[in-house]
Structures are given as C-alpha cells and as structure tokens.
C-alpha positions in Angstrom: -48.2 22.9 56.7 -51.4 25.1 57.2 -51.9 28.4 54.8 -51.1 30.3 57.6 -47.4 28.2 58.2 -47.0 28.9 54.6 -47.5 32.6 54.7 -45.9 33.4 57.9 -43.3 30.7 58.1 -42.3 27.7 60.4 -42.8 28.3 64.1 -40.0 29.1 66.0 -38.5 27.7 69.0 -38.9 30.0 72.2 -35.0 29.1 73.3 -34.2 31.2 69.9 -36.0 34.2 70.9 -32.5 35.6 71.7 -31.3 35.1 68.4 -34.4 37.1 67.1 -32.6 40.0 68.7 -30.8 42.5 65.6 -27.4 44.1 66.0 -27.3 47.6 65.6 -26.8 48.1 62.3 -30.2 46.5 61.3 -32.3 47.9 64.7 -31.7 51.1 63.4 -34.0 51.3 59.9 -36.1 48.9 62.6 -37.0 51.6 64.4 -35.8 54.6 63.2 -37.2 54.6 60.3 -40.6 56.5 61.6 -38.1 59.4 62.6 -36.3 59.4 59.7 -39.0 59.6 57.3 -40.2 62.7 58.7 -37.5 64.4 56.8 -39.9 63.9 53.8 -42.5 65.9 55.4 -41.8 67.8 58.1 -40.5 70.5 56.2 -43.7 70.7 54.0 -45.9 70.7 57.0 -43.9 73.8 58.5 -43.5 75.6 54.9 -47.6 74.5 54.1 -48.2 76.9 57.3 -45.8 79.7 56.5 -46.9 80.2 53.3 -50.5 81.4 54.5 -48.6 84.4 55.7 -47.3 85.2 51.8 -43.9 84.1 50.1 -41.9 86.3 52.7 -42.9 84.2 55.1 -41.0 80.8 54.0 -37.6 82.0 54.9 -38.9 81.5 58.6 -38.6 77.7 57.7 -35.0 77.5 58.4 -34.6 79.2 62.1 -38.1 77.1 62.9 -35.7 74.0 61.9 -32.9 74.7 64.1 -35.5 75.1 67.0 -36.9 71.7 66.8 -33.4 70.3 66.1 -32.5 71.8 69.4 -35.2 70.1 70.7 -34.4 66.8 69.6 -31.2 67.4 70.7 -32.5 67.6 74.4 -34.7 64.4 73.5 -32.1 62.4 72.5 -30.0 62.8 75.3 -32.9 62.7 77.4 -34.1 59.1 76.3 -30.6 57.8 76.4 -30.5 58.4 80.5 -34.1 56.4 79.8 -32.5 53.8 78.3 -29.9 53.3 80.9 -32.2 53.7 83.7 -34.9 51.0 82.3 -32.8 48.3 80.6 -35.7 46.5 79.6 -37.8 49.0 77.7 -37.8 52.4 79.0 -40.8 54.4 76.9 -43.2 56.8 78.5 -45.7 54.2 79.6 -43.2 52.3 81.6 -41.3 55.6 83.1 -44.4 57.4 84.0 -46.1 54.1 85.7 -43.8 53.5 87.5 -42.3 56.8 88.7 -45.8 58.9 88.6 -48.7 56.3 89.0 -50.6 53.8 87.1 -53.5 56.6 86.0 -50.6 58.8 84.8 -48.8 56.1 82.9 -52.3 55.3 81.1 -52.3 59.0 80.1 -48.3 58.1 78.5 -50.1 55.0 77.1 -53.1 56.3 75.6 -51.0 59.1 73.8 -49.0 56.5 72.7 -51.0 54.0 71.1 -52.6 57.2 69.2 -49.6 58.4 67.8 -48.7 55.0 67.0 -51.8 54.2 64.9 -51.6 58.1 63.2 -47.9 57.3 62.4 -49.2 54.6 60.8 -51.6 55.9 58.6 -49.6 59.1 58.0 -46.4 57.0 57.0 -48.0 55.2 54.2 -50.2 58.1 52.8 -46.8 60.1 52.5 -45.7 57.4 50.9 -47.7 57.2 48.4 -48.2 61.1 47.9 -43.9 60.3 47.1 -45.3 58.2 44.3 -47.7 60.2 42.6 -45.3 63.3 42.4 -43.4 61.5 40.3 -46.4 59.6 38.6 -49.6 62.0 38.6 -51.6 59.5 37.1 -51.5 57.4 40.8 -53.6 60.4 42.1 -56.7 58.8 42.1 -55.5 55.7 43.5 -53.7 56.9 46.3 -56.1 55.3 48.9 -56.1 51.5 47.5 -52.0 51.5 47.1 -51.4 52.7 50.7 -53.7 49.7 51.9 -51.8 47.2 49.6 -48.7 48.6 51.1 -49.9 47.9 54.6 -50.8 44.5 54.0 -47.5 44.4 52.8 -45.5 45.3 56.0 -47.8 43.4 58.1 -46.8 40.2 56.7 -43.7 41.0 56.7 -43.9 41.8 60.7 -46.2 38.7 61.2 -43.4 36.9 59.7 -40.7 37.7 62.7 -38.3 40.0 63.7 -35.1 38.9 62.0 -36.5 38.8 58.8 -38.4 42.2 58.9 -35.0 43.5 59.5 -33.5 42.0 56.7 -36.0 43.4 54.7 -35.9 47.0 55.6 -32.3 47.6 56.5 -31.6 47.6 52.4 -34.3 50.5 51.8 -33.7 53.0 54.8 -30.0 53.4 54.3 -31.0 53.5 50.3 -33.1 56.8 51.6 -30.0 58.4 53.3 -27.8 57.9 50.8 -30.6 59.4 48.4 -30.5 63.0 50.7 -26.7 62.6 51.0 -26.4 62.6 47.3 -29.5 65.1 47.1 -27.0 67.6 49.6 -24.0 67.1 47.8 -25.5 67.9 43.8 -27.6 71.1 45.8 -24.4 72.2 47.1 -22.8 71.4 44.0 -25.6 73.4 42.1 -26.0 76.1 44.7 -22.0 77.4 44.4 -21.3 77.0 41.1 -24.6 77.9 39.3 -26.0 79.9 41.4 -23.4 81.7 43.6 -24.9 80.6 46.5 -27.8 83.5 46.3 -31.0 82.3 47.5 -34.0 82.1 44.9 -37.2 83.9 45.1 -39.7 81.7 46.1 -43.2 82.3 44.0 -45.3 85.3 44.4 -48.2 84.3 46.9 -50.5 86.6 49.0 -50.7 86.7 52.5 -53.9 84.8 53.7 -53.0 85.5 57.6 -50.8 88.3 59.4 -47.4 86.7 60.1 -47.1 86.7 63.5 -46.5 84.8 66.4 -49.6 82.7 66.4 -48.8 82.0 62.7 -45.1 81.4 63.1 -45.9 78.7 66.7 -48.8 77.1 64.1 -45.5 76.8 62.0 -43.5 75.3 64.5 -45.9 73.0 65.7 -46.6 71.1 62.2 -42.8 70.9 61.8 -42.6 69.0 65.2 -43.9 66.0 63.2 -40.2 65.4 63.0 -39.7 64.1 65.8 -42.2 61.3 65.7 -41.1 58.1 66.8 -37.7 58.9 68.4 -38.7 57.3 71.8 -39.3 54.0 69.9 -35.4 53.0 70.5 -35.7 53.3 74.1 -39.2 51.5 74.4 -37.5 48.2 71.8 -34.0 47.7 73.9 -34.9 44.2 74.0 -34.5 44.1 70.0 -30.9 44.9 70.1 -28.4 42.1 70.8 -26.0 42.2 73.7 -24.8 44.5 75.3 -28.7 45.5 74.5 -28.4 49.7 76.7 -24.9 50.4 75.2 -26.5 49.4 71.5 -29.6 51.1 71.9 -27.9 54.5 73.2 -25.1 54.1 70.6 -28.4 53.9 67.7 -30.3 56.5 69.7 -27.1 59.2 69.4 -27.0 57.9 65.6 -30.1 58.5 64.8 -30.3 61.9 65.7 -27.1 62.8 64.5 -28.6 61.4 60.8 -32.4 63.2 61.6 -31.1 66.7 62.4 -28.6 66.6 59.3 -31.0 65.2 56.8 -33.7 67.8 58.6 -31.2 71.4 58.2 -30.0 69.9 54.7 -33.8 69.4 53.2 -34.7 72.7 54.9 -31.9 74.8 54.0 -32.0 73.6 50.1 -36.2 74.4 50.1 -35.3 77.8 50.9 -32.2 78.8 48.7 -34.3 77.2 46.1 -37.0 79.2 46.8 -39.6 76.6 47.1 -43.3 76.5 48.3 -45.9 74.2 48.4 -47.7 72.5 46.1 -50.3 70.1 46.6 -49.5 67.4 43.7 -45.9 67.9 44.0 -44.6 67.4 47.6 -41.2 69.9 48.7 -38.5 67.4 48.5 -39.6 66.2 45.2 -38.8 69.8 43.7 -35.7 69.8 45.5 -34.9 66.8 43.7 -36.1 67.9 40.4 -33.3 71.7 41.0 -31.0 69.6 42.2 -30.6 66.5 40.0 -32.8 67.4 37.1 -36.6 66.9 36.4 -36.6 63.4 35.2 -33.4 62.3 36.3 -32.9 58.8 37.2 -31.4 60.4 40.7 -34.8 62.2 41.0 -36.7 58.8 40.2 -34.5 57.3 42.3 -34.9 59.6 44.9 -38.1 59.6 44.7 -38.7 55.7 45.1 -36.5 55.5 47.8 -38.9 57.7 49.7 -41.7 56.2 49.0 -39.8 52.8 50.6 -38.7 55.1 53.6 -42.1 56.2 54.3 -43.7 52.7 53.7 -41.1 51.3 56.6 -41.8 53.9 58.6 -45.3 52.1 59.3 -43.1 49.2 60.8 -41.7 51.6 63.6 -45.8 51.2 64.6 -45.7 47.9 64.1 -42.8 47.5 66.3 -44.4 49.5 68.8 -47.9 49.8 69.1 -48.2 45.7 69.8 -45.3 45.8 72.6 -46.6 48.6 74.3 -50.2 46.8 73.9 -48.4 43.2 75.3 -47.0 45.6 78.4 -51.1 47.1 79.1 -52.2 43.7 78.7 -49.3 42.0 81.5 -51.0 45.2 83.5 -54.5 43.9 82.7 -55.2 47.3 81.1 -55.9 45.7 77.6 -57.2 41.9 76.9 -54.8 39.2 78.0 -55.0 38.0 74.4 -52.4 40.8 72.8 -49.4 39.8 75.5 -49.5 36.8 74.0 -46.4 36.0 71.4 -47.2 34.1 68.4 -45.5 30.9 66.9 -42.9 33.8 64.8 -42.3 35.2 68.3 -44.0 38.3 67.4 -46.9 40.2 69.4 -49.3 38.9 66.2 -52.4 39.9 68.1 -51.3 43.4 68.6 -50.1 43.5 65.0 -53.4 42.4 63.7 -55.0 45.1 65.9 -52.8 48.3 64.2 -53.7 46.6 60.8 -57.6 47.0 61.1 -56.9 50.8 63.0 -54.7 52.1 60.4 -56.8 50.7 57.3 -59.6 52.6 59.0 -57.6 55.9 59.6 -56.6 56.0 55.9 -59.6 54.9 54.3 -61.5 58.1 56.6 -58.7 60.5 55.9 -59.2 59.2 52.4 -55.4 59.0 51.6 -54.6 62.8 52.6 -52.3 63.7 55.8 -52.9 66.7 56.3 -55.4 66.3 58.9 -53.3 63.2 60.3 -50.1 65.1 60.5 -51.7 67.5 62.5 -52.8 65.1 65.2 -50.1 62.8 65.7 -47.6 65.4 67.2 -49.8 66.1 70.1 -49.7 62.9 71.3 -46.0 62.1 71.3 -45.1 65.3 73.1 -47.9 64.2 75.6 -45.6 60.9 75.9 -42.3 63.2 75.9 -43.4 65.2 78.6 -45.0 62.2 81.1 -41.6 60.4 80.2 -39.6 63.3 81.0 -41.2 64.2 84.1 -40.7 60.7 85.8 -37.3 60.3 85.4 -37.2 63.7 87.0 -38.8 62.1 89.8 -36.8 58.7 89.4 -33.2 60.7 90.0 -34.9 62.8 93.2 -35.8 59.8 94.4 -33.1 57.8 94.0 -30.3 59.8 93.9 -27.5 58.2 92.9 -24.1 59.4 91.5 -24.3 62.2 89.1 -28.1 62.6 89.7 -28.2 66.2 89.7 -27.0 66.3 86.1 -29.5 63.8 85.3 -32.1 65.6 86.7 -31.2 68.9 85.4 -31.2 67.5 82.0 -34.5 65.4 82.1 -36.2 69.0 83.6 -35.3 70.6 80.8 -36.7 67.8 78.5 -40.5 67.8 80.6 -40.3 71.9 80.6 -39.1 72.0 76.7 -41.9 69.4 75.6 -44.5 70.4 77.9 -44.4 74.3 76.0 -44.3 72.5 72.5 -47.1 70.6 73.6 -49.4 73.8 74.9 -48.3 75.1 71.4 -49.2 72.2 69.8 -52.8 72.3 71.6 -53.3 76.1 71.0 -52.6 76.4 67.8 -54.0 73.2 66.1 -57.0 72.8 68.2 -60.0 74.0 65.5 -57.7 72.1 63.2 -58.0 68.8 64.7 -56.4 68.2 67.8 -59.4 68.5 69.7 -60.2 64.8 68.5 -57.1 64.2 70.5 -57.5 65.9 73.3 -61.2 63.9 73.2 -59.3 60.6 72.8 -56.5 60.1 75.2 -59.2 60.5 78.1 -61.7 58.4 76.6 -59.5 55.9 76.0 -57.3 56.2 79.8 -61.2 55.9 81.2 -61.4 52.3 78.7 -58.1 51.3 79.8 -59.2 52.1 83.9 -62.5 50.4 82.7 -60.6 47.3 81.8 -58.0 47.2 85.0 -60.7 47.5 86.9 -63.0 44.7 85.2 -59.7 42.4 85.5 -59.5 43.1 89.5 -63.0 42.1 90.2 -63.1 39.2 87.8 -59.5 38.0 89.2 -60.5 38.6 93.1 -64.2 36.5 92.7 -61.8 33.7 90.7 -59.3 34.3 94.2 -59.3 30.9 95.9 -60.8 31.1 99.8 -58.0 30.3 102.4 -60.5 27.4 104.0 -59.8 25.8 100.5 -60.1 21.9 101.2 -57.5 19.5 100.2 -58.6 17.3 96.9 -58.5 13.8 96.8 -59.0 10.9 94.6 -61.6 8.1 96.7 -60.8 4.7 96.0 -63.5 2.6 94.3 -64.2 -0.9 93.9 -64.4 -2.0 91.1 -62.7 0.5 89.2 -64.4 3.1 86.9 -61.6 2.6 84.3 -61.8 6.4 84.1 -58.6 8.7 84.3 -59.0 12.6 84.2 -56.9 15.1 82.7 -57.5 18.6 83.8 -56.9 21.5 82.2 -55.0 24.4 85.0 -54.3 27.2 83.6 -53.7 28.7 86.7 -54.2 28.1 90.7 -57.5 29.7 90.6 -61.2 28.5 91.9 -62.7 27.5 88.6 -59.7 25.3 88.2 -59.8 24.2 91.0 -63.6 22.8 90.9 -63.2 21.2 87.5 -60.1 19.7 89.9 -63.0 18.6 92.3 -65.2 17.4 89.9 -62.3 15.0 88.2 -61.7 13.7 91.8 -65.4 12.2 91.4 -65.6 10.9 88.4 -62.3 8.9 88.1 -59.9 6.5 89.7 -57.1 8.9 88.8 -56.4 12.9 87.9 -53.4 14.4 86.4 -53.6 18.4 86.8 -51.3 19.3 83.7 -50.2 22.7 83.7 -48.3 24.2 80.8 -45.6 26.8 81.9 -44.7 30.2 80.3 -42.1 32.2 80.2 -42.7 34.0 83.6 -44.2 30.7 85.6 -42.4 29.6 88.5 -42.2 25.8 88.2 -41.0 26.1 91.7 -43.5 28.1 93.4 -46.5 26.2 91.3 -45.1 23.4 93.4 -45.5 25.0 96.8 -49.0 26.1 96.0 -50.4 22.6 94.9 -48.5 21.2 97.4 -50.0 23.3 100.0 -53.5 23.4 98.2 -54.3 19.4 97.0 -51.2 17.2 98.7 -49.5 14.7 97.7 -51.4 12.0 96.3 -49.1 9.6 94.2 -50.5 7.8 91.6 -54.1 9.1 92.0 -53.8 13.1 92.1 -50.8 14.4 90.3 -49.6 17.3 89.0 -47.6 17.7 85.5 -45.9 20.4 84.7 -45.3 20.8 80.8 -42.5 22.9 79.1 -43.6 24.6 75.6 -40.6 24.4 73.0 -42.7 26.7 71.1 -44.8 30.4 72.0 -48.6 28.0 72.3 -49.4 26.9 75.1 -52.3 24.8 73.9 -50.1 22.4 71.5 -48.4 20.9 74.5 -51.5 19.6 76.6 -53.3 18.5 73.3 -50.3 16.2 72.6 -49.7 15.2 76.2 -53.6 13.9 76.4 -53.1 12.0 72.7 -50.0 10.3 74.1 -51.8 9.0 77.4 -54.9 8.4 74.7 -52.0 5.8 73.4 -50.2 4.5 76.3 -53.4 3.5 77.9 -56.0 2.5 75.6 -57.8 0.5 78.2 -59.2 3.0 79.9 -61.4 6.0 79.2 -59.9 9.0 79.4 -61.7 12.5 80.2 -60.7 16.1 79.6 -61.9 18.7 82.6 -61.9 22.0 81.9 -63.5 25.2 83.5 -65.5 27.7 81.8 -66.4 30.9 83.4 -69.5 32.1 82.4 -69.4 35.9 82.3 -71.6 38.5 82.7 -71.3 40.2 79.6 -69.4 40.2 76.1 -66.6 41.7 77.8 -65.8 40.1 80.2 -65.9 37.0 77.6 -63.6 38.9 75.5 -61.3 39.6 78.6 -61.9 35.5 80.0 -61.8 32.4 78.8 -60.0 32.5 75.6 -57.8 29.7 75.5 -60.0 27.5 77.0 -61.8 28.0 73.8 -58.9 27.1 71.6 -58.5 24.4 73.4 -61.7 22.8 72.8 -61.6 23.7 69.5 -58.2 22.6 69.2 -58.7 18.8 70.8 -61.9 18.4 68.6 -60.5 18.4 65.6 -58.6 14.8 65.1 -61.2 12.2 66.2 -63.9 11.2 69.4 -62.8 12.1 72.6 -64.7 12.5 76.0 -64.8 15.7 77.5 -65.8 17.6 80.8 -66.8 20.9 80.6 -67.3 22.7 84.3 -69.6 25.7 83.7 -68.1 28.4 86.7 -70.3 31.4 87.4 -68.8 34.8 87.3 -69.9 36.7 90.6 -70.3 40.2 90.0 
C-alpha cells in the first residue's frame, strides 16, 4: 500500500457507491450538523448586537428568535417541495439553473460556495472559542487548534462517506442531548429557585439608540441560524432508498430539533439575564446557572459543543465539493473537481475547501465575528434564487396542487429576499460589502471559465469531412502495434489515431468508460467515424471496477506488453498545447497522469502527439 492507501483507506469498488449511501439516522448529524451548531451562536450574535443599545435592550432577543424560527419554518417546508421536485439534488444552484438561467444559477452558486467556505471557518473558530470558555488558558492558541481540527475532519471526509458518518453521528446527538438536559435543569432551576422571574441582566450603557436599524442589525446576525439548512436538499443522493421520502423526513426533523434547541437557548439567556462576554460565550453561562460552574454537565456540555461545532465544518465538506463536481459537469469550474476519488468522495473539491478555510481562519485570526457577519448574506442570496425558481418551476409546469406550491415557495423568495436587503443594509460597513464584491467577481470567473471550456471544446469539435482511418498493410511487417489513448471522440484524439495508423501494422483505440459514457453510442460514433477494421484498427472499450480511469488502460497496455512480447508496442497519446496556464489547468490533466503513471515500472515506447490549441 502507498501512504496515501494507508491514510485514506483501500479503494473502493464503484458498484458499492450505493452502499456508501447513509440511512437517515446517520444523514442527519451528516448534514445537519452546520444548522444545528448555530444554536451555539446565533443567540450571541443577536444578543452581541442588542446589547450596544444598553441592558434593556436584550429582552428583544427572544421575539427576534421566534421571527427567524418563523422563517425557518417557511424554509423548511420550502426545501422539502425542492426536494421532491429535484430528486437528485435540489439546492439553489440546480433550481435556479435550470428554472431562471445558467447566469442566475452562477449567482445561487457563487453565494454558495462562499457561505460554504465561511461556514467553514466560522464552525471551527466557534469551536474552539467552546473550548477556551471552559479553559482560558487555550486563548492564545485558538488559531493553531482550529487548523488541527480541520485537518482532522478532512481526513476523515477523504476517507469516505460511510465512515465520516460513523464518526460524527456519536457527537451531534451527544450535543442535543447536552441542550435537552441543559432545558430540563434551567426549567428545573428557573421554577423552583427562582419562581420563574426573569433575572436582571448586567448594568451596561447604551452605545446606540435602540431602534429599528439596531433591532434589524439584531435580527440579521441571528439569521446565522439558519446556515446550512438547504444542505439536505442539495445531498438526497446520501440518503438510502427511498432517498426524497428520507431526505424530507430529516429535513422536517431537523427543524423541528433547530427551532427547539434555538427558543430553549434563547429563552434561558434571557430569564437568566445574560449578556455578552467576550472570553466566555452565552451558552457556556447558561450552562454554568444551570448545572453549576464546574460541573461535569457544564464540562460536558461544553465539550460536546466544541465536537458539534467542529462537525459542523463537515456540512461544508459535504457540500462545497458536490456543488463544485456539479460547476465542473457544467464546465464552470476545472474538470478536475467532478472527478470522484478512489474513497468515492469529491477529494479534489475537498482538498480545495481545506486550503480556503485554513486561509479564512488564519486572516480572521481565530475570531468570528467578522465571519459570522458575512456568511448569512450569502445563504439568503441562495434562499431567495432557490425560492424564486420553483416559483417559476410550478407556473410553468403546473401540475396538481401547484397553486399551493406556488403560494408557499412565494412566500419563501418574498420572506428571504427582505431578510437579505436587511442583511445587506445593516451589515454593509461591517463586512458584507466583501460579499457583495465577491459573488460577482467570482459569477464573472465562473462565466470566464464556461466560456474558456466552449471555445476550447468547439476548436477540439471534429469537422464533419472527418476521413475514415485506416491501418495500410506493409510488407514486411514493422512488428509495431499502437495503443492509443481516447479519452474522448475529439480531433486531438483523433490525430494521435492518424498518426498510430502510420507507424504500425495494427492500432487498438482503448477507451475507458465512466459512469455517464454510453458504450452504445461510443459505438455508433467510431463506427461511423474510423469503420470497421478487424484485426488492424479496433476499438476497446474498458470498464473501471474502481473511480480512476487511468489504472485500467495502464494495466490493459502491461498485459498486451506480456501476451505479445515479439513485438514493439507504442503508446499514442494527444497533448493539447494551450495558450496559457489556464487553459492547461482546465486541459490536459489526465493525459499527464497518465504519462506519469506508465513511466514508473520500467522502459516503454511512447508517442506523444503535440495538438495546437486554436484560439
């Protein structure tokens, strides 16, 4: 085995990518876990904005939390018609592609892949702010334990699916038992030690009139609770079959368990009168009224939030690189992270949200605050975009009981659309304008790409007048058979094709299929392209037990290597030379694994036929 076998595992056969798919019970911390979390938080954001308007202001906290539990109320229900209506992943990106336009799905995306990265960084800086409530000596090394942590969970994602959900399932329930318990002894304490009168928070001066500016600032930084419910309906191909009816049933759970655990942590911050304090975050003094400062409850309260907000990074991780492997398959992003990796996992895309969110928490220098501020603008960008085309999808499809649909999925786009003005209003000087910067600069990247793709993939386009190929016998023989590398029916292929023809008594075109080729229609097209030329130009189609597509043709060429040694035997492969280093990051790729790949064991002749890029 290779370090990398040993680290991540044994590959795993593509046939069991079906038993890489989770019941419910352990999709859920999967990828819920992100919206969860927030429970830890979002109440501190909403209090640490209240309490700039004095200590009479906190008591807001509570009607500010039934208003965004409305609102994920409508969001719920909202992305359950999403889920039914797009069986195989229905998130923003895919709804508002396909129901508003490519260049307003790339708006959906951008937000998305933002928020994704932010959640992150923010979810493991919470985390370890958990830790250092209940151990003010981590302070200082706040930064350096949130990285260690997120090299952590992306091992544990690059190791596959199943087993990050054996892993996490064990410390997201731990952290709703935790508030369940915390609820119960607050009740407990509230009624018979305290008669159920609310406690004076601390004397603090008003910074800011407390008005309605102040209150929507409020509101807006308590949205952050509702990060990361759309990731259910964008992962219904994690959950076993019946995959819509499990991911609905999980999507209703989850909100049931976020707007409990929401009400519950706000409602005990204000009858215990608490405020925020920036070494000690809110739940951990409700812990410390409720079971006692030192408690092993409060420890263990405390521990199991720090797990909670740690997994919450892997509701990005489960994410961010599907939602890259979709742009890619749209030739929005490079080709490279729709590729799945020998643990059946998008490990290209997960290598990409490793290096993003080391970056974003080594900048923000392990501190949310600025992060939680941004992150919520671009979900409700996603909320409303996703919203708004399944508005469109029902009026244009009307079915049965599309008016109710319709109804319910305007009210979503209206509801989000206002929280997301709010959102840009009132935290603009605080930050979102890097957001409002980045979406568009990164939809104009993604365009910049699509576009690159189109012109690259129309000068590769083979010309209608395309000749038929053929081998010309020779006497004597060369003693020279070809193997040539086809990726795909395209004109560089097709040369180094050509240019096997005359340099060998016989070719065999091997082309390795993937999950979405067409064995079939690859037929038709050579058939119609080269002819049938038994014995002299043949085509070989190769199945891949595993995700690499590279491992079958290197052990198809060393097994004619031994079944003929007689005769030499060549490996043709194109190489389009590129313009620039983008289109070489965007081209090419395997090809160059390949090479490196078949070099490494021992001598061997090879081809190499250089195709210029017009353009």
């Amino acid at each position: 085995m290779s370090f990398f076998q040993k680290l991540l595992g044994h590959p795993l056969l593509r046939k069991k990518v079906d038993d890489e798919r989770l019941p419910s019970v352990q999709a859920l911390p999967i990828l819920s876990s992100d919206a969860l979390s927030s429970v830890a938080y979002a109440t501190e954001a909403a209090l640490g904005v209240l309490i700039l308007g004095g200590s009479g202001a906190l008591g807001l906290s509570v009607p500010i939390t039934l208003a965004i539990i409305a609102l994920v109320a409508i969001v719920v229900l909202s992305y359950r018609q999403a889920i039914e209506a797009y069986p195989k992943g229905g998130g923003s990106y895919v709804v508002a592609r396909d129901n508003l336009g490519r260049n307003v799905g790339l708006i959906a995306a951008a937000a998305l892949l933002i928020d994704y990265t932010l959640t992150a960084g923010v979810s493991l800086m919470a985390g370890t702010q958990a830790l250092s409530s209940l151990v003010p000596s981590m302070l200082d090394h706040e930064v350096s334990l949130a990285l260690l942590l997120l090299a952590l969970i992306g091992w544990a994602n690059l190791r596959g699916l199943k087993e990050t959900g054996r892993l996490f399932s064990l410390p997201t329930y731990a952290f709703v038992v935790m508030v369940a318990l915390l609820i119960l002894a607050g009740l407990k304490d509230l009624i018979f030690e305290h008669g159920f009168v609310p406690d004076m928070p601390p004397a603090v001066q008003a910074v800011q009139p407390l008005g309605w500016f102040l209150i929507l600032r409020a509101f807006s930084s308590g949205c952050s609770a509702m990060t990361g419910i759309e990731s259910i309906a964008n992962g219904v191909k994690v959950f076993q079959e019946p995959a819509v009816v499990n991911a609905r049933r999980t999507l209703l759970v989850m909100g049931v368990l976020l707007a409990a655990m929401f009400l519950a942590v706000s409602g005990l911050g204000y009858m215990y009168g608490i405020a925020p304090n920036d070494r000690v975050t809110v739940l951990a003094q409700i812990g410390s009224r409720a079971f006692g400062s030192g408690s092993v409850l409060l420890w263990a309260l405390q521990l199991s939030t720090l797990l909670i907000l740690v997994l919450a990074a892997n509701t990005a991780f489960a994410g961010f690189p599907r939602l890259a492997a979709m742009l890619a398959e749209d030739h929005c992003l490079p080709r490279q992270l729709s590729w799945i990796g020998d643990r059946l996992v998008y490990q290209n895309g997960i290598g990409v949200l490793l290096l993003v969110t080391a970056l974003i928490i080594v900048i923000c220098k392990g501190d949310t605050t600025v992060a939680v501020n941004l992150y919520a603008l671009g979900v409700f960008t996603a909320f409303t975009l996703s919203q708004l085309g399944l508005v469109r999808r029902w009026w244009r499809l009307r079915g049965n009981g599309w008016q109710g649909r319709l109804l319910m999925n305007a009210l979503g786009a209206v509801t989000t659309f206002v929280v997301l003005v709010v959102i840009v209003v009132s935290k603009f000087q605080e930050g979102a304008w890097t957001v409002v910067i980045a979406i568009p600069a990164l939809v104009w990247g993604l365009a910049q790409i699509r576009r690159r793709y189109r012109k690259a993939y129309a000068a590769l386009a083979l010309e209608p007048d395309f000749g038929p190929l053929q081998v010309e016998p020779r006497q004597p023989p060369l003693g020279n058979h070809c193997i040539v590398w086809i990726p795909g029916l395209w004109r560089a292929s097709m040369e180094a094709l050509r240019y096997g023809c005359s340099i060998a008594d016989s070719v065999t075109a091997v082309f390795v299929l993937g999950d979405d080729d067409d064995p079939d229609a690859i037929r038709t097209a050579w058939d119609r392209l080269v002819g049938d030329h038994p014995g002299e130009l043949e085509l070989r189609l190769l199945e891949s037990h595993f995700s690499s597509v590279i491992d079958p043709f290197c052990d198809y060429v060393v097994e004619q290597e031994e079944l003929h040694p007689e005769r030499t035997t060549t490996v043709v492969m194109a190489l389009v030379i590129t313009r620039d280093w983008l289109d070489q990051t965007l081209l090419n790729q395997r090809a160059v694994y390949l090479f490196k790949a078949l070099s490494g064991d021992y001598s061997r002749v090879f081809c190499v036929v250089r195709y210029y890029l017009a353009g």
